[in-house]
C-alpha positions in Angstrom: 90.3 62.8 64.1 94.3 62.8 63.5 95.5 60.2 61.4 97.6 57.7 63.2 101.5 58.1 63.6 103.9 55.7 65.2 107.3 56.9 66.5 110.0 53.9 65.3 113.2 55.5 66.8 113.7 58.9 69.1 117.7 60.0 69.3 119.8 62.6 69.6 122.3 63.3 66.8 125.5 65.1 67.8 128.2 66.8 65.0 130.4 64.2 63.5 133.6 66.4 64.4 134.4 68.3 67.7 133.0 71.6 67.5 134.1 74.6 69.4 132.8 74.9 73.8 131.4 78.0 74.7 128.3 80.1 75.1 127.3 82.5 72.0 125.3 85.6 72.9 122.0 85.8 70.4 121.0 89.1 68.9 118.4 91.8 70.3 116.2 90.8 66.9 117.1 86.7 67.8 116.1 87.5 71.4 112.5 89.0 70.7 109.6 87.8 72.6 107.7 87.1 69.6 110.4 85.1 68.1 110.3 82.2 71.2 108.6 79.7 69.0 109.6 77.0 66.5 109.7 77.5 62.7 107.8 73.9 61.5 108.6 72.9 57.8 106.8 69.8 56.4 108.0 68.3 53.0 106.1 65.8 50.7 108.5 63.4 48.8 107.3 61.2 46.2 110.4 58.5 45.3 110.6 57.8 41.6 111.4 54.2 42.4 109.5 51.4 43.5 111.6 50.5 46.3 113.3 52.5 48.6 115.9 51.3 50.9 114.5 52.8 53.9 117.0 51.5 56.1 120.2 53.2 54.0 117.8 56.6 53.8 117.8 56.9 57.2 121.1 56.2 58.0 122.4 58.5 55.1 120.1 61.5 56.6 121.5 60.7 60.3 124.9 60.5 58.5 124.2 64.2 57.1 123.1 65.5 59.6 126.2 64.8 62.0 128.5 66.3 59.5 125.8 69.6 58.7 125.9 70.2 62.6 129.6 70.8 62.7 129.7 74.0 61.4 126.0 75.3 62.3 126.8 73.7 65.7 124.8 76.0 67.4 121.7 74.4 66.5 123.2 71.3 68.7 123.2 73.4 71.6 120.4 74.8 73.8 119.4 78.2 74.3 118.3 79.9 77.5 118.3 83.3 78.9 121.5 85.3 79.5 122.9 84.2 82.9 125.0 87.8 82.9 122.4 89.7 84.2 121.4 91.2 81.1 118.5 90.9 79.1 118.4 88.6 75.6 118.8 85.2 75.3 122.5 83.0 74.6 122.5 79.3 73.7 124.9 77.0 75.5 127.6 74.7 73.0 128.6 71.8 74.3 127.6 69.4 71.0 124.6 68.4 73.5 122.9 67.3 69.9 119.6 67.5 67.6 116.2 65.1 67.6 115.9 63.1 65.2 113.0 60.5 64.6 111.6 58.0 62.4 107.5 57.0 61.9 106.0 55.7 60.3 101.7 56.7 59.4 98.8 55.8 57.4 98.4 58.9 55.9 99.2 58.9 51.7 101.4 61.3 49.8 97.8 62.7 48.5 96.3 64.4 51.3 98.8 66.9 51.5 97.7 68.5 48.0 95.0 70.6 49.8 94.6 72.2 53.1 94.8 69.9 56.1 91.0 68.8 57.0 91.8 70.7 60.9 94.3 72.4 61.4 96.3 70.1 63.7 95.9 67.3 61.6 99.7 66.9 60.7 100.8 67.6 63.9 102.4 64.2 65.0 104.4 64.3 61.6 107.0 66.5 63.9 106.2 64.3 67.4 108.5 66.6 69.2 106.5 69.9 69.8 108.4 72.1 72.1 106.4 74.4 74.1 108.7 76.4 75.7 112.1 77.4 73.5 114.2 78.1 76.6 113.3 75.1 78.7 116.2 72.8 77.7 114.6 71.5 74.1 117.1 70.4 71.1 116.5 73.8 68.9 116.5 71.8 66.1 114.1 68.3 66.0 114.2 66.2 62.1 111.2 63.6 61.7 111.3 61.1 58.8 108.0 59.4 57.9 107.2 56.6 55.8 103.5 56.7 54.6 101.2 53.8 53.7 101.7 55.0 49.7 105.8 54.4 50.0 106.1 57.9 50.1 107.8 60.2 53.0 107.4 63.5 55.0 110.3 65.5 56.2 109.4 67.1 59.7 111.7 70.1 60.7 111.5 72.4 63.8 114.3 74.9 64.2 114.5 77.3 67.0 113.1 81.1 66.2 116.1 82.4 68.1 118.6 80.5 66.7 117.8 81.4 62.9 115.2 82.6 60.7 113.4 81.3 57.3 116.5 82.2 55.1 118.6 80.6 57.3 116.9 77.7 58.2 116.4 76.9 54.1 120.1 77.2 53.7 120.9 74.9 57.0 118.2 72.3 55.3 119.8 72.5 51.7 123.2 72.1 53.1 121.7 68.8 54.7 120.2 67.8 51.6 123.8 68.3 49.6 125.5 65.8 52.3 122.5 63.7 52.0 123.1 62.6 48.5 127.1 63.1 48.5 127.5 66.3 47.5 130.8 68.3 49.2 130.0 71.6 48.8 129.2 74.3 51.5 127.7 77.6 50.1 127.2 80.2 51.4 129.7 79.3 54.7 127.3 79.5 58.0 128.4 83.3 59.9 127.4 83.6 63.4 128.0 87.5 64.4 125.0 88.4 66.1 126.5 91.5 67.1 125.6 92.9 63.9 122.0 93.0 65.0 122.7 94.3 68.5 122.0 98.3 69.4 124.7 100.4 68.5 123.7 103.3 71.0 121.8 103.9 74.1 118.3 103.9 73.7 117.0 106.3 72.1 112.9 107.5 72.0 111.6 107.2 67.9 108.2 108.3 66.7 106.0 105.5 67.3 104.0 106.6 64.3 107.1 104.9 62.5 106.0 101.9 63.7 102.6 101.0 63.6 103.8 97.5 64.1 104.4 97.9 67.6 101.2 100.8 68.3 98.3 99.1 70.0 94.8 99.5 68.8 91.7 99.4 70.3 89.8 96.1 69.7 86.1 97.2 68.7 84.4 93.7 68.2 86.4 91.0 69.8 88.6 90.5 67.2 91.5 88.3 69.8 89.0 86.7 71.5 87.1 85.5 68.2 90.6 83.7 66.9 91.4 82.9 70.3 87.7 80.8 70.7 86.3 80.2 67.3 87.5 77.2 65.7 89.9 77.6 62.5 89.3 76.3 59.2 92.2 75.5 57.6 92.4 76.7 53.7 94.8 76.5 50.8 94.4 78.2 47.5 96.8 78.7 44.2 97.3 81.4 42.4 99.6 81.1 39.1 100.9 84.2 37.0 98.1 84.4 34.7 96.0 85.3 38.2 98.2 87.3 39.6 98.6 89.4 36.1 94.9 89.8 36.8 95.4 91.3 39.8 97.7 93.8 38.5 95.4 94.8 35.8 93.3 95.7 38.7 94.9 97.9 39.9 93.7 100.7 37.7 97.5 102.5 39.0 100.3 103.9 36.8 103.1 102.7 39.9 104.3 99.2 39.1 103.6 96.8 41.6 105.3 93.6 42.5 103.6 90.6 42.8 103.7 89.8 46.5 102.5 93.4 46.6 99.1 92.7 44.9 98.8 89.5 45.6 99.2 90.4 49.5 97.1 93.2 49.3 94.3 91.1 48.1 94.4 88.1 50.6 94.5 91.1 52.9 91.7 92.8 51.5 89.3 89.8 51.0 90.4 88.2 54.9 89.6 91.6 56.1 86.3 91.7 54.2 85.2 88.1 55.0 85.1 89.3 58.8 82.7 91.6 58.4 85.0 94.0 61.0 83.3 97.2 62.5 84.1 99.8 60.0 86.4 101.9 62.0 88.4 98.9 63.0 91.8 99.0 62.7 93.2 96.4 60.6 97.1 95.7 59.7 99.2 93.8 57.4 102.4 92.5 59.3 104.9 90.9 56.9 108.4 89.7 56.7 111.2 92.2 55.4 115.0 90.7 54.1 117.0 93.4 55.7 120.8 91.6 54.4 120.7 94.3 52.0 118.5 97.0 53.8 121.4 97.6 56.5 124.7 99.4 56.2 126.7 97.7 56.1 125.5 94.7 54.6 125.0 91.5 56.8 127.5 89.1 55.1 126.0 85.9 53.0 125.8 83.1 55.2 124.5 85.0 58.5 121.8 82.8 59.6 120.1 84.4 62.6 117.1 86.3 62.1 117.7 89.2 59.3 114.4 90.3 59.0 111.7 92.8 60.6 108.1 93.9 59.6 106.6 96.0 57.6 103.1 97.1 58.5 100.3 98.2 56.3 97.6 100.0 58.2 94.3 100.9 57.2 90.6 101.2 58.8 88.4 98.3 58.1 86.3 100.6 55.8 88.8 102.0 53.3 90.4 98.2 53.3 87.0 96.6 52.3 85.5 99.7 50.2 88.8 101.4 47.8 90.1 99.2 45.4 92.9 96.8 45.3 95.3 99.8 44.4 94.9 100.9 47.8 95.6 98.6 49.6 98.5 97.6 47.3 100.0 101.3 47.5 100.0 100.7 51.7 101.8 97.4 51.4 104.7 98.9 48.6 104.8 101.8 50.9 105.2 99.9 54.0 108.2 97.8 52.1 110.0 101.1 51.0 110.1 102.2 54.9 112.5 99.9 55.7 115.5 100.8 55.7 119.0 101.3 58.0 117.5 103.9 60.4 113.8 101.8 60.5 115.6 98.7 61.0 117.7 100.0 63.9 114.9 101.7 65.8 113.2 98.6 65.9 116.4 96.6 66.9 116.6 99.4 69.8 112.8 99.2 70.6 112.9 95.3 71.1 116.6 95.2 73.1 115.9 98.0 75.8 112.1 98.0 76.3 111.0 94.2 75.3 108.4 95.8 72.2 106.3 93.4 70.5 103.6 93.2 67.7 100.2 94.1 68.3 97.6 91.3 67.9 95.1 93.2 67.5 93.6 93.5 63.9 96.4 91.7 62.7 97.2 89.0 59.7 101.0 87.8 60.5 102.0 87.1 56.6 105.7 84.7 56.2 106.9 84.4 52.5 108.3 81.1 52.4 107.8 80.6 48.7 111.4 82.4 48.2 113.6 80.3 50.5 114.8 77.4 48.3 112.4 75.1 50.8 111.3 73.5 47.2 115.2 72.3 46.5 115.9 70.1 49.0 116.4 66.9 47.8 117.4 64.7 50.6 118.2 61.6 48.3 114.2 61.1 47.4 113.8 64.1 44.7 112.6 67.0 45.3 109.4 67.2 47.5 105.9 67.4 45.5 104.5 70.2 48.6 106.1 72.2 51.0 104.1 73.7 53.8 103.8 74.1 57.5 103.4 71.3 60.5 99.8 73.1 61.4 98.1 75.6 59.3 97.0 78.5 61.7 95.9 81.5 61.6 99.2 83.2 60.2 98.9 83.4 56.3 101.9 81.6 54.6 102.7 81.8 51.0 104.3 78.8 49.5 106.2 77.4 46.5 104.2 74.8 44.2 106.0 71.3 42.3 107.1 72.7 39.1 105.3 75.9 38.8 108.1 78.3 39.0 106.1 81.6 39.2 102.6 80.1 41.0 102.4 80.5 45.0 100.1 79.1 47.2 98.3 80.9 49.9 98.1 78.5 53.6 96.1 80.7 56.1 93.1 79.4 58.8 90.4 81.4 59.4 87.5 81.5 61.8 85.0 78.9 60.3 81.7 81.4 60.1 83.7 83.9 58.0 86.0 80.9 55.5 83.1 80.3 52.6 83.0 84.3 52.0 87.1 84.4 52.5 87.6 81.5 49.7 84.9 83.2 47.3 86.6 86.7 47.9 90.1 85.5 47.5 88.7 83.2 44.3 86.9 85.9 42.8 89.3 88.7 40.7 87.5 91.4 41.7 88.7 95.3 43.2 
């Protein structure tokens, strides 16, 4: 059963200066089908003091986020498909505002410290769920509520197209800075979509470049199952000492990051837990930062979506059976594939012939533990967990309160298959 959450106040807030008229085109990568969705931030906030003037909270947050909208004033328009003819999406400025609401629910600061008991369970913390991106919705909605402890949740949906995670943390810790009086504005918000925008006709690739986008045959259900089986929700920590572990077994003379073990292994034991038909074709689809992977650069401050996916690929059998060094080496070498000529095939693939993922096999992994989403201090300190609105079936990794280097892992999974997940992901094994 959800916990119960009253709505106290539903508006739109508009930018507290004029901002500029017009219609901005969005980028081939903004414009992706898979992209039509909202991003869905929820932060925990635990106020040192023992009364809080709700009242002047609100009205400083509505205060900031007037004044944040005036230079991202896209995010107060609405975005709909290109009237032009063309394909891709635009978004329409004309300071038509952003949601904002105030609750108020029942639920204490202390249930968010695990995994949510269903995985819809928080959804009325961001009451505005938008459906369909392109249907006339504020791309950006902000819910504020109190909970029965005196404590808060910050709700936050931003548009897909409009920006992605690195973007959206930046937006959010420019709204904290006005928030609690600070002036300054760093990086400056860059629009330039053009930069991610084909820069020749279309041109056939190898689509063994891009497993991403290769379908697979599915040998035991494997959409339908997540499609019909109900999802347990799960949440587990893993702190340096852990990952070191992980490392260690790796038994390989490369050196491997940390999100490269510590991905191969959530990969490796969700894989396992499913008991998958060993010929199965199972993949790894993460996010990418391409700022730096293009030439040139994108500049600091370009908010749209600067990222693609790498793909590790492997049959079920050599996932579950060859050690963690494996599938470790496929995730490091699916990283080191991206670069300007991977980055602009896919930009071509998704403008000309509409490309998206295959679902197929699939874990969808987001690394949100690197966005700054643990900084933002909106006037109540900095929030004690950060996580998403609904835990789903895509695997999120996630900053924890003041543990610099641990991360926690947010992913549902089908309920007959989550005891041996948790004991596989728990367990340092190869």
């Amino acid at each position: 059963m959800s916990s119960s959450v009253v709505v106290k106040e539903a508006v739109l807030i508009t930018p507290s200066e004029p901002t500029p008229i017009q219609v901005l085109p969005l980028s081939a990568l903004d414009s992706q089908l898979f992209l039509r969705f909202t991003i869905e931030y929820l932060l925990v906030y635990k106020p040192s003091r023992h009364v809080l003037d709700k009242s002047a909270t609100v009205n400083r947050i509505k205060a900031a986020l007037g004044r944040a909208l005036v230079p991202y004033y896209p995010l107060a328009g609405r975005v709909r498909d290109r009237t032009n003819g063309s394909s891709g999406l635009e978004v329409v400025c004309r300071a038509q505002g952003a949601a904002f609401i105030q609750a108020a629910s029942d639920l204490t600061s202390k249930e968010f410290e695990g995994a949510p008991r269903h995985k819809t369970q928080w959804r009325k913390l961001l009451s505005l769920q938008v459906d369909d991106v392109l249907k006339g919705a504020p791309p950006l909605v902000v819910q504020l509520t109190w909970l029965s402890d005196g404590s808060a949740t910050l709700g936050v949906g931003f548009n897909h197209c409009l920006c992605d995670g690195i973007g959206s943390a930046e937006f959010l810790n420019l709204l904290a800075e006005l928030a609690t009086g600070k002036q300054k504005l760093t990086p400056q918000p860059v629009w330039n979509r053009f930069l991610m925008d084909p820069k020749k006709p279309y041109e056939l690739y190898q689509q063994n470049n891009h497993p991403e986008f290769k379908k697979v045959p599915d040998l035991c259900g494997f959409v339908s199952r997540f499609s019909q089986e109900r999802l347990a929700p799960t949440s587990v920590t893993f702190n340096r000492r852990r990952v070191n572990e992980l490392k260690k077994l790796t038994y390989s003379q490369s050196s491997f990051t940390s999100f490269e073990v510590l991905s191969a292994h959530i990969w490796k034991s969700w894989a396992t837990s499913l008991n998958l038909p060993p010929n199965q074709t199972v993949k790894l689809l993460f996010t990418v930062n391409i700022r730096n992977r293009v030439k040139p650069s994108l500049p600091s401050g370009y908010y749209g979506n600067g990222f693609v996916l790498g793909c590790a690929q492997a049959s079920a059998r050599d996932l579950v059976e060859k050690g963690l060094g494996y599938a470790s080496g496929l995730v490091k070498r699916a990283k080191e594939r991206v670069d300007d000529e991977y980055v602009r095939e896919v930009v071509e693939s998704v403008s000309w012939s509409g490309t998206s993922p295959d679902s197929v096999g699939v874990l969808i992994m987001s690394q949100w533990s690197r966005l700054g989403l643990e900084k933002v201090d909106i006037g109540m300190g900095r929030p004690v967990e950060v996580g998403p609105i609904c835990c789903d079936r895509y695997c999120i990794l996630l900053p924890v309160y003041d543990q610099k280097d641990s991360v926690k892992v947010n992913v549902a999974v089908p309920a007959t298959a989550v005891d041996k997940y948790l004991y596989l992901l728990k367990t340092i094994a190869t």
